[in-house]
C-alpha positions in Angstrom: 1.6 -12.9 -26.9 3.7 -13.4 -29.8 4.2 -9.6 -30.7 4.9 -9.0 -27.6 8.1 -11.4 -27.7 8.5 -10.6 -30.7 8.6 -6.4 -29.6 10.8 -7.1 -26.6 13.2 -9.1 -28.7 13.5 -6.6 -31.6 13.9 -3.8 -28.9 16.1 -4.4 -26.4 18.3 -2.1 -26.5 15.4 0.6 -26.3 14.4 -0.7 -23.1 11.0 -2.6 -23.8 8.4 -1.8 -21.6 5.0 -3.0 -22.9 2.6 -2.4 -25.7 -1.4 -1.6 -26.3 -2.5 -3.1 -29.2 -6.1 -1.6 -29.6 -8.3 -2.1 -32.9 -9.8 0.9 -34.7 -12.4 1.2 -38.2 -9.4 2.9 -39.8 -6.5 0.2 -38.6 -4.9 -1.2 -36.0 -3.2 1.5 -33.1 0.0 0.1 -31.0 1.0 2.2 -28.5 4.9 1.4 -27.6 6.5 1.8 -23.9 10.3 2.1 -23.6 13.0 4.2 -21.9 15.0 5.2 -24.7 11.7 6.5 -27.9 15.1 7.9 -29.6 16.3 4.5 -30.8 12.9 3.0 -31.4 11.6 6.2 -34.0 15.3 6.6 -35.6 16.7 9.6 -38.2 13.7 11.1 -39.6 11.8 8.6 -38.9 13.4 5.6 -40.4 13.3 3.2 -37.5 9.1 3.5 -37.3 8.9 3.1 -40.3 10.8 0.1 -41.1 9.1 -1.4 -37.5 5.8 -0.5 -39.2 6.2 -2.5 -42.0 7.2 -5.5 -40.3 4.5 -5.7 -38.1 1.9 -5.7 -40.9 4.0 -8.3 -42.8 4.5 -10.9 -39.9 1.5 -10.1 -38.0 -1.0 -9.9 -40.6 -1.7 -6.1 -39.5 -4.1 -3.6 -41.8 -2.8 0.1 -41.8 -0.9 -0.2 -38.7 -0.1 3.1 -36.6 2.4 2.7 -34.5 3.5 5.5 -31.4 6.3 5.4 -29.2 6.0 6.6 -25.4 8.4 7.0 -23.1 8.3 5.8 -19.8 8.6 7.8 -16.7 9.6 5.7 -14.2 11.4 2.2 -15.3 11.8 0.7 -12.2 8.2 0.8 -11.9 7.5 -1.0 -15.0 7.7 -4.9 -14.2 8.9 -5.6 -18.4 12.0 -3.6 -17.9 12.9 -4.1 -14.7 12.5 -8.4 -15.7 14.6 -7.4 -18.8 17.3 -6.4 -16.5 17.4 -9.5 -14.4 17.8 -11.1 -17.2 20.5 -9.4 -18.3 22.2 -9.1 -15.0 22.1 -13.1 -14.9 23.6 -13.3 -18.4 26.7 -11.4 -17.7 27.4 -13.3 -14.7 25.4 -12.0 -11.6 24.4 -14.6 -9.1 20.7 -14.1 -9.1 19.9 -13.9 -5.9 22.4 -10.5 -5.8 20.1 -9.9 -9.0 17.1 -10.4 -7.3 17.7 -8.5 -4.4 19.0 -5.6 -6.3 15.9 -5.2 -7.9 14.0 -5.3 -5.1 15.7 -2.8 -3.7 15.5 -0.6 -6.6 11.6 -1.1 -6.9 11.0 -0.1 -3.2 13.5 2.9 -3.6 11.3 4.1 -6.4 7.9 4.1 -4.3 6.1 0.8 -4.7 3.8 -1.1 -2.5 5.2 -4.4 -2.8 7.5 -6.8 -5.3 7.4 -10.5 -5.3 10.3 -11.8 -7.6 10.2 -15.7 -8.7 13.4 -17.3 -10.2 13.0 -20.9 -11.3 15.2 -23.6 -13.2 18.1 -25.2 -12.7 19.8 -22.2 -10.6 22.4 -24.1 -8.9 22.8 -27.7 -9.7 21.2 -30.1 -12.2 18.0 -30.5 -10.3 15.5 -27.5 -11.0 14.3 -25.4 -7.7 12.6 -22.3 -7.5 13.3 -19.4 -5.4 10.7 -17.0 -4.2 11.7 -13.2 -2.7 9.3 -10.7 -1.8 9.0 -7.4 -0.2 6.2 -4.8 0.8 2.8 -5.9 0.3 1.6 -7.7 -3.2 -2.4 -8.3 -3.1 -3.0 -12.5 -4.2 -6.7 -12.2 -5.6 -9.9 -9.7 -5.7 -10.3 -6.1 -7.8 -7.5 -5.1 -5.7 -5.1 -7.5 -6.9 -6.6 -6.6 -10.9 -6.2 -3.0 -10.6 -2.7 -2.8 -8.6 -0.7 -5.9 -9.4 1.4 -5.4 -12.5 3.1 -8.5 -13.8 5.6 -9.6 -16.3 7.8 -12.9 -17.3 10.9 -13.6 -19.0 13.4 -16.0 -19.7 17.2 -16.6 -20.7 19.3 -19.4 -21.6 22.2 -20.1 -19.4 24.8 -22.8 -19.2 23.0 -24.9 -16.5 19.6 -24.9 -19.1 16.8 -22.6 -19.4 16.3 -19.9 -16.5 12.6 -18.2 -16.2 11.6 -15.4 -14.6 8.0 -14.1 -13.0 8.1 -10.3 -11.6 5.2 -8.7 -10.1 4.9 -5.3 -8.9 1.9 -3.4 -6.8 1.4 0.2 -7.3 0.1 2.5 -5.0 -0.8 5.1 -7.6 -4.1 2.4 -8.7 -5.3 2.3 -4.8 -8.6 4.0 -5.2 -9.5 5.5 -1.5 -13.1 5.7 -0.7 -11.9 8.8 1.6 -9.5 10.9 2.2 -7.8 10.4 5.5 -7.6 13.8 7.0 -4.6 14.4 9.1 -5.9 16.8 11.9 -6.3 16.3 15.6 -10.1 15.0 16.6 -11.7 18.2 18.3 -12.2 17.2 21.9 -15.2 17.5 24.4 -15.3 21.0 25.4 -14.7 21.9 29.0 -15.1 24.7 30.4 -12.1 25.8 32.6 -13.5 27.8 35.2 -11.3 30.8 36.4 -9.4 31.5 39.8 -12.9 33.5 40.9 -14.9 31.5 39.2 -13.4 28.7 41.3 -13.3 30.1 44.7 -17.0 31.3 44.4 -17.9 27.7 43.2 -16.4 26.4 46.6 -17.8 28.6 48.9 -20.7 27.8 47.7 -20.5 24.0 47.9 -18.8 24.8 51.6 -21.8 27.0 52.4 -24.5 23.8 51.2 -22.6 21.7 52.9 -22.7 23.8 55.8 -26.6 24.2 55.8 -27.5 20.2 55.2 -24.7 19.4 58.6 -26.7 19.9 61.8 -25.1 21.9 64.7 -23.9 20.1 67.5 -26.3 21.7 69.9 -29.3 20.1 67.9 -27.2 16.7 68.4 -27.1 16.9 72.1 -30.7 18.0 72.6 -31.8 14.8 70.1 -29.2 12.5 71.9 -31.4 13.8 75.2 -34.7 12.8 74.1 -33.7 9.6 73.1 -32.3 9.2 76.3 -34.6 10.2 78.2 -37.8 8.1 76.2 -35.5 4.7 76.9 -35.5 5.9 80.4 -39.4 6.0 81.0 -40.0 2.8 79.3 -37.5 1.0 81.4 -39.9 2.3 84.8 -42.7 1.7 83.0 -41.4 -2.3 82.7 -40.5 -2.3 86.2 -43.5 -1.1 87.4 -45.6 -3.5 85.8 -43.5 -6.2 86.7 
């Protein structure tokens, strides 16, 4: 924590985006973010060098190596882009236009979601807190550990001390289980029959329909009979009777 104040403090003007400190047999490897690498390594060198030996004085460090990259996309990176809050506050900026700016310029650049927290005494002598978010920004789980990038800063201002909390999501991290293929689900085939096809088909059903209706002559005969048997049972009551 404290080289990292102590690396965004020394270079500013570089456009401090982060370090990696990691610890090696042979020394001690940090691993430099900022916009500007030009201003951080210096003519021939000199700038690294002197940065070098400061580190290992004032940070107790054992054959430092230090490497400078440069950083692709800055309004990605939640160190800079709280670094120019910060800035835009100093010179004057009301930060909500600062806030909003920046949220603006995040989403421009392609990110899933920033939430921006500004606390302090912002407008009066009693301290508030104002919260502004945008996209989507994952609170807890892997999710949240793997996509959520997060930095905080601070500046002094007239009114008292001003902090600042910035956290950005990154869609780049999202691992997908699948890929979501982006073709039209194949449909149940049906066969469309033709205009022969068709016609055959209906004389067909016209011709079993045909054969399971009776003919009307077979009606009136049947119609007869019944007749006919209601007829001789009707005598055949009378006659007993």
């Amino acid at each position: 924590m404290e080289l990292n104040e102590y690396l965004s403090s020394s270079l500013t003007e570089a456009g401090y985006g982060g370090a990696e400190v990691q610890k090696t047999p042979i020394g001690t490897k940090i691993t430099l973010f900022v916009i500007r690498p030009g201003l951080v390594i210096g003519r021939k060198g000199s700038g690294i060098r002197d940065l070098t030996a400061r580190l290992e004085q004032n940070f107790n460090l054992e054959n430092a190596q230090v490497s400078v990259t440069e950083v692709t996309k800055p309004e990605l990176n939640p160190h800079i882009m709280a670094n120019r809050i910060a800035q835009l506050i100093e010179r004057g900026t009301a930060f909500r236009r600062a806030s909003l700016w920046t949220i603006n310029t995040i989403m421009g650049a392609g990110a899933l979601g920033v939430e921006i927290t500004i606390s302090g005494k912002l407008r009066g002598e009693r301290a508030h807190f104002e919260k502004h978010t945008a996209g989507i920004i994952p609170k807890s789980g892997k999710v949240a550990e793997e996509v959520v990038r997060s930095s905080t800063n601070s500046l002094l201002t007239k009114m008292g001390l001003v902090g600042i909390k910035l956290k950005i999501s990154l869609k780049e991290e999202i691992h997908r289980d699948f890929d979501l293929i982006a073709e039209s689900q194949p449909k149940d085939e049906t066969e469309i029959p033709s205009e022969s096809e068709g016609e055959s088909q209906s004389e067909d059903k016209s011709q079993t329909n045909e054969e399971k209706l009776p003919d009307d002559s077979e009606i009136k005969a049947e119609s007869k009979d019944i007749i006919n048997s209601e007829v001789k049972e009707i005598a055949v009551n009378k006659s007993e009777t």
